[in-house]
N, C-alpha and C positions, 0 to 999 in steps of 0.2 A: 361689532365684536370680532376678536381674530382668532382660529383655530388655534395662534402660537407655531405653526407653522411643521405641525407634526399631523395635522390631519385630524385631529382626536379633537374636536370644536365640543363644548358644554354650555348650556346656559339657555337654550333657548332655539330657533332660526339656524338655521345656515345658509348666511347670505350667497355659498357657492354651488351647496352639492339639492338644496332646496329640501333638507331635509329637516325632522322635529327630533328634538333628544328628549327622549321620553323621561331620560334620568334625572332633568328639572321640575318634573312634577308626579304630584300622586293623584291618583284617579278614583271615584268610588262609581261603582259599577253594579245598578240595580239591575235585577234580570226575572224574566217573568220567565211561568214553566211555560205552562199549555201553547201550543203555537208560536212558541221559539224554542226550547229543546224539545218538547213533547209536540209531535207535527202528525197533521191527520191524512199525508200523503210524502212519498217519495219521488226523487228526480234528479234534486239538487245536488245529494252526497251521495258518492261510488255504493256506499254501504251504510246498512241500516240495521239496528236492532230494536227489538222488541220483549215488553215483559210486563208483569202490574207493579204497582204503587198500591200499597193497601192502606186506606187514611178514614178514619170514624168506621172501621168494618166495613168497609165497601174497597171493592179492587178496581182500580180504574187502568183501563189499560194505557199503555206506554210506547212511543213509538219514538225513534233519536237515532240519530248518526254519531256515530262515537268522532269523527271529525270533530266536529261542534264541542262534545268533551273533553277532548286533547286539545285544543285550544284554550277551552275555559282553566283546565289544569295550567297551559304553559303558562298564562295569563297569569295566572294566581302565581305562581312559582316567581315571575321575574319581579315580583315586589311592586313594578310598578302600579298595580290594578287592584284596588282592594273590593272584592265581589258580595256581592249583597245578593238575598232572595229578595226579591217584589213581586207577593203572588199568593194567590186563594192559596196554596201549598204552605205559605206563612204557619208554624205551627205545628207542620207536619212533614218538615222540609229533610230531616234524620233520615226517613225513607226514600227521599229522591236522592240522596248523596249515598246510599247505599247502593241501590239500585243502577243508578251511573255511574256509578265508582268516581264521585267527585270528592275533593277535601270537604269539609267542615265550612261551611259557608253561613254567614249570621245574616238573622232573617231583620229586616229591612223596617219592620214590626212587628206587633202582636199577630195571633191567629187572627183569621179574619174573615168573611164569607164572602160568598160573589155577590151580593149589593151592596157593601161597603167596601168594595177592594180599590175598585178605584179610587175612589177618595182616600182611603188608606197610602198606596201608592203616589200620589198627587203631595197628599203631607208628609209623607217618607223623603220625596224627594226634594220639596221646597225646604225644609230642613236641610239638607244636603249645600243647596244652591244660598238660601240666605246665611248661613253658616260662614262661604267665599270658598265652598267646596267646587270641585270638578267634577262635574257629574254626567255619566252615558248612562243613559235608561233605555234598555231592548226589550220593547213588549210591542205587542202584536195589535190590542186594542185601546188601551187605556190611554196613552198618551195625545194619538187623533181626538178622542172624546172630549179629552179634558183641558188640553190646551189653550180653550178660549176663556175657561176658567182660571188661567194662570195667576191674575190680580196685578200683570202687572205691563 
């Protein structure tokens, strides 16, 4: 394929500059809370905040790098990325989008608790993928566990 000769290449590959045009495709993008935005130690980002999440009358505390959120915002914003919750949070996900000041993010499934999350998560995403979806899933545990379970 040829750029056309204006530099401006669509479609795929760039056989010159080795780069991906994101503009040929859509992504859906599951995300888990606890230990990927909610992290139980600092280091990694310049800056950190902190705060609760109150879900079933219980406040659990909250720890994030607004980095991390400003990304997931640009993410969402440039159309390519369509963002999903996958996460015990499933449910009660209105409070973490408050909280981190994120958009309006549709939860990936039903509520869900921490013994069926995984598998929840697993069949959120096999839907995704048998579908001929594009799918990145960022979670922290679920995916090592579950992967030999894939079926396929």
């Amino acid at each position: 394929m040829s750029d056309g000769g204006d530099g401006d290449f669509k479609g795929g590959f760039h056989p010159h500059r080795c780069l991906w045009d994101w503009s040929a495709m859509s992504v859906i993008l599951h995300l888990d809370v606890d230990g990927v935005i909610n992290v139980d130690r600092t280091g990694v980002w310049p800056e950190y905040r902190n705060g609760e999440a109150v879900a079933e009358n219980y406040p659990w505390p909250m720890l994030w790098a607004p980095g991390v959120i400003d990304e997931l915002i640009r993410l969402h914003e440039s159309g390519l990325v369509s963002i999903y919750w996958s996460s015990t949070w499933c449910g009660h996900t209105k409070v973490l989008q408050d909280l981190f000041g994120l958009p309006n993010f549709p939860d990936a499934f039903e509520g869900t608790d921490q013994y069926s999350a995984s598998w929840d998560k697993m069949r959120a995403a096999r839907e995704v993928v048998d579908a001929g979806g594009r799918l990145v899933w960022i979670d922290d545990t679920a995916i090592p566990y579950l992967w030999k379970y894939r079926g396929d």
